[in-house]
C-alpha positions as CSV (number, residue, x, y, z in Angstrom):
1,X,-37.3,2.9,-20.4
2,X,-39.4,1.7,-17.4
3,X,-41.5,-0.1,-19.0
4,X,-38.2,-2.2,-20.8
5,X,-36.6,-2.5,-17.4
6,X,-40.0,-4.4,-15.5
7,X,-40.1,-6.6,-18.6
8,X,-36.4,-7.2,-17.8
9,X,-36.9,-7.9,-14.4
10,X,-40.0,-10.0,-15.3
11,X,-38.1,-12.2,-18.0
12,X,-35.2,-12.8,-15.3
13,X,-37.0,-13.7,-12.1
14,X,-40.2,-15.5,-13.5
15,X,-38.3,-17.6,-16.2
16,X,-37.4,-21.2,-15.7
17,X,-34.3,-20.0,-14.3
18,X,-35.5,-17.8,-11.3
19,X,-32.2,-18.1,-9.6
20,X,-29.9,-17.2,-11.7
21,X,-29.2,-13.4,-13.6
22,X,-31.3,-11.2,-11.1
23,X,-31.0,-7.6,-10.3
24,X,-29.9,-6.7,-6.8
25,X,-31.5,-5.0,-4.5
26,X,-30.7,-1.9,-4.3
27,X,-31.4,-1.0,-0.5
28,X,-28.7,0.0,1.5
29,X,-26.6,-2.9,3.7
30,X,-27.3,-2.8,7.4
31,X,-24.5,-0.5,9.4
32,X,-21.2,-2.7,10.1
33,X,-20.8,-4.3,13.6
34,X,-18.2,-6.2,15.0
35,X,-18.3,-10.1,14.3
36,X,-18.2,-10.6,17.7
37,X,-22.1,-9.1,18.0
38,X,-23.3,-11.8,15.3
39,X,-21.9,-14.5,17.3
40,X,-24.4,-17.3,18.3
41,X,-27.4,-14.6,17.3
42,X,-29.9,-16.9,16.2
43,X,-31.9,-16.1,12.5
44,X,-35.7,-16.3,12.4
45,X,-37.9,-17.6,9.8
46,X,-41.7,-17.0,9.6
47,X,-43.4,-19.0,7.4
48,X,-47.1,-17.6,7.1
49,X,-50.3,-19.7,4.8
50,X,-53.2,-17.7,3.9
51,X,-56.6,-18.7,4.4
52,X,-55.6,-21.9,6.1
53,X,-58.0,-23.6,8.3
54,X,-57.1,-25.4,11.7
55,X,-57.5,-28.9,10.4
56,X,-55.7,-28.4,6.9
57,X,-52.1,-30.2,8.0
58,X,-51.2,-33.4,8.6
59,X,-49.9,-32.3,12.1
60,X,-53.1,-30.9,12.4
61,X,-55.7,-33.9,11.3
62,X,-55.4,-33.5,7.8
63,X,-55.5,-36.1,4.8
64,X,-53.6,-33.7,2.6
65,X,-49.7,-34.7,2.1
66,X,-47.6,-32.4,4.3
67,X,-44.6,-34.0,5.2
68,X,-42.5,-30.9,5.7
69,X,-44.6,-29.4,8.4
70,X,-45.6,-33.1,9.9
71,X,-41.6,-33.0,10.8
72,X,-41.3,-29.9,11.9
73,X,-44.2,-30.6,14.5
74,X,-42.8,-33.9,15.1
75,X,-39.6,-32.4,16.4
76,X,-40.7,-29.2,17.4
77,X,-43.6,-27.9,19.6
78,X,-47.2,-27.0,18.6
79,X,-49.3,-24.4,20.3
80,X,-52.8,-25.6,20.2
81,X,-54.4,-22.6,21.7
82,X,-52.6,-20.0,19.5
83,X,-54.9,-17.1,17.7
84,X,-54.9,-14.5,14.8
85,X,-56.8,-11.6,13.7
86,X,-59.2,-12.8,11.9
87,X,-58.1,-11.8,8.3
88,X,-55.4,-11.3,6.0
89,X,-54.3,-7.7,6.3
90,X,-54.9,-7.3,10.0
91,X,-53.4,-10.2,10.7
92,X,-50.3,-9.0,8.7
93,X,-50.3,-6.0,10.6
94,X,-50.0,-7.5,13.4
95,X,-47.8,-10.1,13.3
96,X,-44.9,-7.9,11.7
97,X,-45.8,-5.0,14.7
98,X,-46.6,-6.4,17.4
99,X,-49.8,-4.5,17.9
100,X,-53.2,-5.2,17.7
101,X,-54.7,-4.4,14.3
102,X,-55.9,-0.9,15.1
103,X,-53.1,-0.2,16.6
104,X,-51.0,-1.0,13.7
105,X,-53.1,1.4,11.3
106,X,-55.0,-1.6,9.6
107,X,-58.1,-2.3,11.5
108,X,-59.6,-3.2,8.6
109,X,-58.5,-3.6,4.7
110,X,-55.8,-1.4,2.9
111,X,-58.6,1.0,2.2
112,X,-58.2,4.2,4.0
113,X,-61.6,4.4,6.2
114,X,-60.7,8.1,7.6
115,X,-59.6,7.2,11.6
116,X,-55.8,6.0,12.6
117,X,-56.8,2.9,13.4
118,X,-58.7,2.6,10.1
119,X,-55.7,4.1,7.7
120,X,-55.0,1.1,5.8
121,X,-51.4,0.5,6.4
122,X,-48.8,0.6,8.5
123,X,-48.7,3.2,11.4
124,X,-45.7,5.3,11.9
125,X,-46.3,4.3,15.8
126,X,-45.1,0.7,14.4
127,X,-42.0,-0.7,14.1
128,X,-41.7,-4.1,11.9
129,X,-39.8,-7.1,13.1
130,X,-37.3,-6.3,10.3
131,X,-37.2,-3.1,11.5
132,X,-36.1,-3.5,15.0
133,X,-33.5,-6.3,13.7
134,X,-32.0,-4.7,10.4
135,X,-29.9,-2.3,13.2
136,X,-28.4,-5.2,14.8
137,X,-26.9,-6.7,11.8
138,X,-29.6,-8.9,10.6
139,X,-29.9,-9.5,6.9
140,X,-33.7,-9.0,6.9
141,X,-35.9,-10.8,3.5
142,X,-39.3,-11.1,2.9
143,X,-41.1,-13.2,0.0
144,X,-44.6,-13.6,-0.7
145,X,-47.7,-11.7,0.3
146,X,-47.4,-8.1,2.1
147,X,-50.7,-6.4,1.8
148,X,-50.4,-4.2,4.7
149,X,-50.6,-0.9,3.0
150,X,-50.3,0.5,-1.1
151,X,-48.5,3.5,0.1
152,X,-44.8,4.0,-0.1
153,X,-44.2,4.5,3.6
154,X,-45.8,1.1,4.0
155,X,-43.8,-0.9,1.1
156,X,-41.4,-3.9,2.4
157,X,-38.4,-2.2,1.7
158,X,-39.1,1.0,3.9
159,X,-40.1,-1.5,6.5
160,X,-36.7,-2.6,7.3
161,X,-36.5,-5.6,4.5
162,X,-32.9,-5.7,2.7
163,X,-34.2,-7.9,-0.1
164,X,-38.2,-8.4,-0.9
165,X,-40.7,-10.0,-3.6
166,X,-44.0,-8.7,-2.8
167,X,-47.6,-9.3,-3.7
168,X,-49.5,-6.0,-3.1
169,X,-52.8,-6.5,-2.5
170,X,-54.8,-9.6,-0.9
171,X,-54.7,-12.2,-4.0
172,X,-53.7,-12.8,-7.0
173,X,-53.7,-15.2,-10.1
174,X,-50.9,-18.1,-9.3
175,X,-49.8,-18.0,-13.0
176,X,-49.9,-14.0,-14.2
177,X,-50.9,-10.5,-12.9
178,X,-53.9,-9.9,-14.6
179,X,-56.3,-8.3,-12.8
180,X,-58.9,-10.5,-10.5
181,X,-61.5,-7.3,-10.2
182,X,-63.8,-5.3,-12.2
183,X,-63.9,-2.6,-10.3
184,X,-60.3,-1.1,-11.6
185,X,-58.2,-3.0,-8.5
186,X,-54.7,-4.0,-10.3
187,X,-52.8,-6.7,-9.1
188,X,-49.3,-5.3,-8.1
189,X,-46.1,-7.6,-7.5
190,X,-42.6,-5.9,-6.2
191,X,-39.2,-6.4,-6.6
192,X,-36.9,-4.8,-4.1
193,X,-39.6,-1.7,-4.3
194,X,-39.8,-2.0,-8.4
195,X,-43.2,-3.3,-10.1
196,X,-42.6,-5.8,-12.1
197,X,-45.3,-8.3,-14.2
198,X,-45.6,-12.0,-14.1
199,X,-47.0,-13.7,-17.5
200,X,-48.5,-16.8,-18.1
201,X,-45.3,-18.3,-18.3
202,X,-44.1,-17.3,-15.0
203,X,-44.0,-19.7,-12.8
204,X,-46.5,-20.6,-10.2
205,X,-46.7,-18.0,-7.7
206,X,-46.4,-20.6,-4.5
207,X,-42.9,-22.0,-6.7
208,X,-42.0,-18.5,-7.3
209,X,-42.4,-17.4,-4.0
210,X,-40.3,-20.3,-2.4
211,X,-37.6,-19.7,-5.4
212,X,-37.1,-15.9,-4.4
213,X,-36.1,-16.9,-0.7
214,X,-33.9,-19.7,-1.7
215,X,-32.1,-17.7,-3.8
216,X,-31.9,-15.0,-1.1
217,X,-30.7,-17.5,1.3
218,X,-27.7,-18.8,-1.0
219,X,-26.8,-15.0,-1.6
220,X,-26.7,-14.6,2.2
221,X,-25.0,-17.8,3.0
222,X,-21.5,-16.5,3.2
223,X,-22.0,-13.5,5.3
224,X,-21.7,-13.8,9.0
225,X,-24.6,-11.3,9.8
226,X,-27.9,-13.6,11.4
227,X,-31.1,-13.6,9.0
228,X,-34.4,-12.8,9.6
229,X,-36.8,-14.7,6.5
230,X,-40.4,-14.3,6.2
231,X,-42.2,-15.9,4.0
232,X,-45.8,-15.4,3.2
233,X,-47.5,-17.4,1.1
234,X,-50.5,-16.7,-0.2
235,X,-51.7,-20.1,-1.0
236,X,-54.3,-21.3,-0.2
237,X,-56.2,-18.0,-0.8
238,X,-58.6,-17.8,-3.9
239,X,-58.6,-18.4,-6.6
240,X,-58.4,-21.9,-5.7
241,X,-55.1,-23.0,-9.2
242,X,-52.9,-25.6,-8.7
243,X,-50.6,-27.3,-11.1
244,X,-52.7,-30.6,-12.9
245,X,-49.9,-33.1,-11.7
246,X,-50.8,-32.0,-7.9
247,X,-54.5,-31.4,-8.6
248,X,-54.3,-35.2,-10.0
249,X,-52.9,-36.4,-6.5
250,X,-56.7,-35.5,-4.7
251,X,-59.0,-35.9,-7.3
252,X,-61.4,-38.3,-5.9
253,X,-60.5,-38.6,-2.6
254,X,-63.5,-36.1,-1.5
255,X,-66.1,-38.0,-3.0
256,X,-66.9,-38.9,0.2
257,X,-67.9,-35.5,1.3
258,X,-67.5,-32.9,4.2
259,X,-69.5,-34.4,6.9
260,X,-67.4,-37.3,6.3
261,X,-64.1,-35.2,6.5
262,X,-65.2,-33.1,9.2
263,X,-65.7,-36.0,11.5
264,X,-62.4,-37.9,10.1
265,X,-60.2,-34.8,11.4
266,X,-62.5,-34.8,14.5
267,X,-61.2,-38.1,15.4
268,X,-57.8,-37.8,14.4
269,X,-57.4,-33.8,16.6
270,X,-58.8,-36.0,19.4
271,X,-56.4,-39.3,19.0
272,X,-53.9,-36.5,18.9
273,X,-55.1,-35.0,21.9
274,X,-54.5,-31.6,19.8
275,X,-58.2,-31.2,20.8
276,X,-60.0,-32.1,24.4
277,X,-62.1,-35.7,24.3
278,X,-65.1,-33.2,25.8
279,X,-65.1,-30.5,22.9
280,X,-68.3,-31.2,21.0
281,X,-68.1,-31.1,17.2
282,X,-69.2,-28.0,16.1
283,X,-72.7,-28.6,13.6
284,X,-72.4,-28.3,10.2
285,X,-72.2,-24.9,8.9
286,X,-76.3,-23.5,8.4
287,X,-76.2,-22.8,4.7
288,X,-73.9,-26.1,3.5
289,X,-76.4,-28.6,2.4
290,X,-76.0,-32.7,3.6
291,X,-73.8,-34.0,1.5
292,X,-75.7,-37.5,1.0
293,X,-78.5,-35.1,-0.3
294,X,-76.4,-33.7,-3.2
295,X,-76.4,-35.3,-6.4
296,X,-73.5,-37.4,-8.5
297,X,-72.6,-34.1,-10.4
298,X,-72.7,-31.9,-7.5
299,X,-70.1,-34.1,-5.8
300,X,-68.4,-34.3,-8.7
301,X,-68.0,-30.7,-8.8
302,X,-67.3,-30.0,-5.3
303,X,-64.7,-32.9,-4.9
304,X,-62.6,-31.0,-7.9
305,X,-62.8,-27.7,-5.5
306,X,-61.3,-29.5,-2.7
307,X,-58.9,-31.3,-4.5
308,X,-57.2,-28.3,-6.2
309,X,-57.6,-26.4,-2.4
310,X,-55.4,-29.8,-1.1
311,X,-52.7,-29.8,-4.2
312,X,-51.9,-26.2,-3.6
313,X,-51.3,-27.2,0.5
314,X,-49.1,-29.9,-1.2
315,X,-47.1,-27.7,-3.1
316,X,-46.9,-25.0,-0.3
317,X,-45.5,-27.7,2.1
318,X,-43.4,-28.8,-0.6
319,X,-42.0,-25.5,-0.9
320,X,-41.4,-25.2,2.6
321,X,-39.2,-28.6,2.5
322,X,-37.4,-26.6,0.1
323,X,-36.6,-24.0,2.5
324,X,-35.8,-25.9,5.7
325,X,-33.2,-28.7,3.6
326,X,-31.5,-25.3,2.2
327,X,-30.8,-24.0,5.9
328,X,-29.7,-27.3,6.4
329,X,-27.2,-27.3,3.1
330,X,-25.9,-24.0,4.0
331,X,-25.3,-24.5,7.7
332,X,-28.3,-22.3,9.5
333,X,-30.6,-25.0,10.6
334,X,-29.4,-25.4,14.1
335,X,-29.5,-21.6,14.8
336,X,-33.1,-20.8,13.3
337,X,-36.4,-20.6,14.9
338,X,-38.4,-21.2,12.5
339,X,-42.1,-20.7,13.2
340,X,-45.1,-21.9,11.0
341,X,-48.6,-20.4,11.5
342,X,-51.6,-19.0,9.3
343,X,-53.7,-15.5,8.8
344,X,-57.3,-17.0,9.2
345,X,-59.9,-20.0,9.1
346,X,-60.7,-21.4,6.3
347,X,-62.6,-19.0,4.4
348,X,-66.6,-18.9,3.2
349,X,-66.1,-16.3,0.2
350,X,-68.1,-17.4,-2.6
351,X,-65.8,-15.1,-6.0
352,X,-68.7,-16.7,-8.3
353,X,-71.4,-14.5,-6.6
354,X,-69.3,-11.5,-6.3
355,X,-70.0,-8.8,-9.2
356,X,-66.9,-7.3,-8.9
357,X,-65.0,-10.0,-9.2
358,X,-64.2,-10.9,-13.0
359,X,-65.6,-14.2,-13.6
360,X,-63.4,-16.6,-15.5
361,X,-65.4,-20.6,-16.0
362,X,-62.8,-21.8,-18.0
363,X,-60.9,-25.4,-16.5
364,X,-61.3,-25.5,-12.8
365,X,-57.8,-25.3,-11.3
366,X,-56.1,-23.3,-14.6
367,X,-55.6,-20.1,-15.4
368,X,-58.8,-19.5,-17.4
369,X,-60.7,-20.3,-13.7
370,X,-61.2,-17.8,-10.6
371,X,-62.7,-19.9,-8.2
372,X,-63.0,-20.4,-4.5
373,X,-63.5,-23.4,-2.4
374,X,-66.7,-22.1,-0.4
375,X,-68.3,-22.1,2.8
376,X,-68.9,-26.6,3.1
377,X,-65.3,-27.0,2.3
378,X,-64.0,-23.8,5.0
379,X,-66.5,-25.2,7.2
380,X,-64.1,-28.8,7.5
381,X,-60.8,-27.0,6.8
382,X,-62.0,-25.2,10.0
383,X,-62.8,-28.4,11.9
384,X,-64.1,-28.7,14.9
385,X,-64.9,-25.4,15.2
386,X,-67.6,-22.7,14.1
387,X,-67.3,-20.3,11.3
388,X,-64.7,-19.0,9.0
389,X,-62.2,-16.1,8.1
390,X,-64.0,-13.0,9.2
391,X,-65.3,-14.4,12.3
392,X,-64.2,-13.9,15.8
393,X,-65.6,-17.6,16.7
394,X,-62.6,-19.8,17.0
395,X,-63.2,-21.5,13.0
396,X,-61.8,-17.7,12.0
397,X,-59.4,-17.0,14.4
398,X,-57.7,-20.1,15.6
399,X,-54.4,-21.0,14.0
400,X,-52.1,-24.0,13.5
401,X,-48.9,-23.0,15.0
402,X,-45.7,-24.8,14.9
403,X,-42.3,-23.3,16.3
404,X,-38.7,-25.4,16.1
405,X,-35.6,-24.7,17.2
406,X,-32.8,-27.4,18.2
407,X,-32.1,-27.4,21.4
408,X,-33.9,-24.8,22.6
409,X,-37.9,-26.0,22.1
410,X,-38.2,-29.5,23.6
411,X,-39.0,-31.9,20.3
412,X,-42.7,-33.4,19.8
413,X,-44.1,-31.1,22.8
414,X,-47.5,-29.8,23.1
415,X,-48.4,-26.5,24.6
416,X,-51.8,-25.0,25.3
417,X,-50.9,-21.9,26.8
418,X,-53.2,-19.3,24.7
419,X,-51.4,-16.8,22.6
420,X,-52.0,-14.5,20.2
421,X,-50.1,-13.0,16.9
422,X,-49.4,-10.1,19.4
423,X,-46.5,-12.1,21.5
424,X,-44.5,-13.2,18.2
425,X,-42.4,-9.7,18.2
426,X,-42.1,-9.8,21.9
427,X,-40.5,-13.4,21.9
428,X,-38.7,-12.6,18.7
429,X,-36.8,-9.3,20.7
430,X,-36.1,-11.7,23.7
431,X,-34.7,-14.0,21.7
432,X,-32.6,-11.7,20.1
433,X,-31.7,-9.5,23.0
434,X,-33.4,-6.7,21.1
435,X,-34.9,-4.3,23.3
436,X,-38.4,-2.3,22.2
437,X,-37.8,1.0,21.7
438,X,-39.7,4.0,23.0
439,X,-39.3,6.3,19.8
440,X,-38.3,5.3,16.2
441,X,-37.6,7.4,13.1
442,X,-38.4,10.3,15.0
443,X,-42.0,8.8,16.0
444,X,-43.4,7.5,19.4
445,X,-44.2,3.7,19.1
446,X,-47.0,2.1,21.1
447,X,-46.5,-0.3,23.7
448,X,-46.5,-3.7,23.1
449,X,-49.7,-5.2,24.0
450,X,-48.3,-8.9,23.7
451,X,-45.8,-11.1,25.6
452,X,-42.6,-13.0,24.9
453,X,-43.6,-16.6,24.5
454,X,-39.9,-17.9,24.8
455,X,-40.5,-20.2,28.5
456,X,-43.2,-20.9,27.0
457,X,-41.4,-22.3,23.8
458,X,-38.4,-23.5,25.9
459,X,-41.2,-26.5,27.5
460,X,-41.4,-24.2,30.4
461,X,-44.9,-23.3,32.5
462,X,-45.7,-19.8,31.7
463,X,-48.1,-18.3,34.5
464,X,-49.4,-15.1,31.5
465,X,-52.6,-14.9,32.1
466,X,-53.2,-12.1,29.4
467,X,-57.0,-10.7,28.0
468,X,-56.6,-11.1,24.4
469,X,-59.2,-9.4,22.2
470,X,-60.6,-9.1,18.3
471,X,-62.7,-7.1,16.2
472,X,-62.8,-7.3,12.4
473,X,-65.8,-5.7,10.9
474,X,-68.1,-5.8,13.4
475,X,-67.3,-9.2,14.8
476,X,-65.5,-9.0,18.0
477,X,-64.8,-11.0,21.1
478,X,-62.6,-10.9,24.3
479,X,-60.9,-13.5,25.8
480,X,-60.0,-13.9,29.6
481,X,-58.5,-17.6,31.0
482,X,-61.1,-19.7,29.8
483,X,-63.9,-17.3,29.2
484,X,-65.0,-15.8,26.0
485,X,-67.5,-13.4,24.8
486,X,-68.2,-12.8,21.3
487,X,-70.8,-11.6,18.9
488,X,-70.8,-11.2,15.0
489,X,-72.1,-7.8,13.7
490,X,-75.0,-7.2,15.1
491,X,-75.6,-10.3,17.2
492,X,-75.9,-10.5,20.7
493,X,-72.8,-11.2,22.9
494,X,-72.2,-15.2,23.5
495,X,-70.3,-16.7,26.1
496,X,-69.0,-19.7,26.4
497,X,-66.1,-21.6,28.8
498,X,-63.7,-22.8,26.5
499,X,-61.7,-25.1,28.9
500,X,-65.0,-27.8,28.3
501,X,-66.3,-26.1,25.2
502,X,-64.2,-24.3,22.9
503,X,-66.0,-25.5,20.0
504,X,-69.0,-23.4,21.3
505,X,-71.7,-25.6,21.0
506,X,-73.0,-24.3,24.6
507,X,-73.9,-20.6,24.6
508,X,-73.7,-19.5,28.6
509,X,-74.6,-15.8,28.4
510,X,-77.8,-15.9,29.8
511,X,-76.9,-18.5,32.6
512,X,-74.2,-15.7,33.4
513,X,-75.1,-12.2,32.7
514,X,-72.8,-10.9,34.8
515,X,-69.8,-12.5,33.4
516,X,-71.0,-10.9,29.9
517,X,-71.4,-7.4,31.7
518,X,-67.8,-7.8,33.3
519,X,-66.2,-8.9,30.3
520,X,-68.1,-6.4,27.7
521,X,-66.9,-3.8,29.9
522,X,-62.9,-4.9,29.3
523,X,-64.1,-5.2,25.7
524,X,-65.6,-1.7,25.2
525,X,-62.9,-0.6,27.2
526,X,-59.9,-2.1,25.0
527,X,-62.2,-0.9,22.0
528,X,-61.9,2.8,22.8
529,X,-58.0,2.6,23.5
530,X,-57.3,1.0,19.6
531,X,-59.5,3.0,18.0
532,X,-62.3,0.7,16.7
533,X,-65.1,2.5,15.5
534,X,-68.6,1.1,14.8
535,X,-68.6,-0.6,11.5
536,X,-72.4,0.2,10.9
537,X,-71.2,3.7,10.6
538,X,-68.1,3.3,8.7
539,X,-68.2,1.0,5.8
């Protein structure tokens, strides 16, 4: 009987016609409040990309065709200075808590590494965005990628989400569910808490994703209660599939190569002023070969990679324009703050030299095809800075981050307070006139590390002058004003002074030792508190 009702579900949501004959949730409705509460409450939508490097937007320097988000930064405000956690999960984490990744129970992956901070999912010390609004009234939705925990206690719809579609784990075919490991890793999708199966006549997961929160939306639309949307996408994440019409639009156009792209974005982030006229270029990435030196088949190859990494950006962004013009055709659009940002950098993994990942050669961009884009190509989606997803160097952790909200965030500004994944909750509950609370289900939740960002969203000079810090396997860093430390696993600390160089092409540690001492002290101090362990030991 199970098994007939996940095909069920599967046959009515990943048809052609995704929005029409769907089971309901079955989660309870939020308690009733007087109309009066609702009143002017604004909704919040958080659209999230996955594996998206700095440069990979129009907005942002790109080539690739993003008109959606180019208008939302045009008449919105972008932080330029605004940071994540380095990787998918712990950025998740995060972002939905508040916390610092530790903190949150998901220092690392989803695997349980035998420490709190190490768990793999969510913390019961945590309380989700959706969480704290869902008692207010809120309608609270998510579609796309979770991945912050496979246990029950950590699934979307006992974190405070009404209505959910959920992918699992950390990636996932864009046209089935088959499984992308050897190593007995399923792929898992959720409806409203039920697995269900996508086939390879679903339809594209970044189309699919998009569909389940329009159709949410227009189930909502009536209802007076405010909404709080996120949607995760988990495009561009490998394997790099895209539909052949979009894949079509970018063949081509990377003949040219990545030290050519990497210095067209350059220019443009510095026309744009998005970047400082002083920053250095970072050097191309050590183990990505000159691209003049490859030959005609190589760049053959390698422009098909980049083009199918573009056309699934397109079709993100298209699906994003799908979401803003349906808050328009229902009414929400000048009550929403709708923020844009990604996990990571652009990322280095290289699936066709990973054993354990099932190896598929068929026609790059399809089905029969698991593919990444690789280290040259993260390398300029990361532009101008150093490294990738992973890494505590800005290419890993730096996001493109766009908030909008009529007549609240002053249109076409630029802000370059620095900010972290850590204020988005605290600005969120100011916002909302939600206060933090000290216990929840029973369970003392941690402080909130982070900050509100709203003056600084309203165009307003924020005098924050917060430490922000990382670690993600090893790597870690610390930030403080315009100093940084940071050192991969088992590197020496750099530092560098990222007011002139926050590409960090200039490593100051030994010109200031004791500006590494002070600030490896605040880092080893802030280490002990969250509960980061050394990775040497624990992996």
């Amino acid at each position: 009987m199970r098994n007939q009702r996940i095909h069920f579900l599967t046959v009515l949501f990943f048809g052609l016609n995704i929005c029409s004959g769907f089971a309901q949730s079955g989660s309870r409705e939020p308690g009733v409040f007087r109309t009066e509460t609702w009143k002017n409450k604004p909704n919040v939508l958080i659209i999230l990309a996955d594996d998206l490097g700095f440069s990979d937007i129009g907005a942002f320097g790109s080539e690739i065709h993003t008109p959606a988000l180019n208008q939302l930064a045009k008449d919105g405000m972008i932080l330029n200075q605004f940071y994540n956690a380095g990787r998918c999960c712990p950025s998740r984490a995060s972002l939905l808590t508040g916390l610092y990744p530790h903190q949150a129970g998901v220092g690392d992956m989803v695997q349980n590494k035998g420490t709190e901070a190490y768990q793999g999912y969510l913390s019961k010390h945590s309380a989700t965005i959706a969480e704290l609004l869902k008692p207010q009234g809120y309608q609270t939705i998510v579609s796309g990628k979770w991945h912050v925990g496979l246990v029950p206690s950590a699934f979307a719809l006992n974190r405070g989400f009404d209505k959910s579609f959920t992918l699992q784990n950390n990636g996932s075919s864009y046209f089935n569910s088959q499984p992308l490991y050897n190593d007995g890793r399923t792929v898992t999708f959720q409806l409203n808490g039920e697995e269900i199966q996508r086939q390879d006549t679903s339809l594209y997961l970044t189309q699919a994703i998009t569909n389940f929160a329009l159709k949410s939306l227009d189930e909502i639309k009536d209802k007076p209660n405010p909404f709080f949307l996120y949607v995760a996408y988990n495009a561009p994440h490998w394997p790099i599939q895209a539909l052949p019409e979009d894949i079509a639009k970018y063949k081509g156009r990377y003949l040219s190569g990545w030290d050519e792209l990497r210095q067209e974005r350059y220019r443009k982030l510095r026309a744009s002023g998005l970047i400082k006229q002083e920053w250095q270029l970072s050097p191309r990435f050590e183990n990505a070969k000159a691209w003049k030196s490859l030959s005609a088949e190589e760049k053959d190859s390698w422009d098909t990679r980049m083009a199918i990494y573009a056309a699934m950006i397109d079709r993100m962004d298209a699906g994003i324009g799908e979401i803003l013009n349906k808050l328009k055709e229902i009414k929400r659009d000048k009550n929403t703050l709708v923020i844009f940002l990604s996990d990571n950098g652009g990322s280095a993994d290289e699936v066709k030299n990973w054993n354990y990942v099932i190896q598929k050669n068929g026609k790059p961009g399809s089905v029969n095809s698991i593919d990444s884009y690789e280290a040259p190509w993260g390398n300029a989606s990361n532009t101008p800075f150093r490294l990738f997803k992973k890494n505590t160097h800005e290419g890993g952790i730096s996001s493109p981050f766009i908030a909008w909200y009529p007549d609240l965030i002053p249109s076409g500004s630029l802000n370059e307070q620095p900010a972290h994944l850590i204020d988005i909750l605290p600005s969120i509950l100011e916002l909302t006139g939600v206060k933090y609370p000290g216990l929840f289900k029973g369970n003392a939740l941690t402080a909130l590390p982070g900050h509100s960002l709203l003056k600084v969203l309203k165009g307003k000079k924020e005098g924050v002058n917060a430490t922000l810090f990382w670690e993600h396997e090893g790597s870690r860093a610390v930030r403080e004003q315009d100093w940084k430390l940071v050192a991969e696993l088992n590197a020496p600390w750099e530092l560098y002074n990222l007011k002139s160089d926050r590409t960090e092409t200039n490593d100051l540690a030994l010109k200031y030792p004791g500006k590494v001492r002070q600030l490896e002290q605040k880092y080893l101090k802030w280490a002990a508190k969250v509960g980061v362990q050394d990775w040497n030991k624990i992996k």
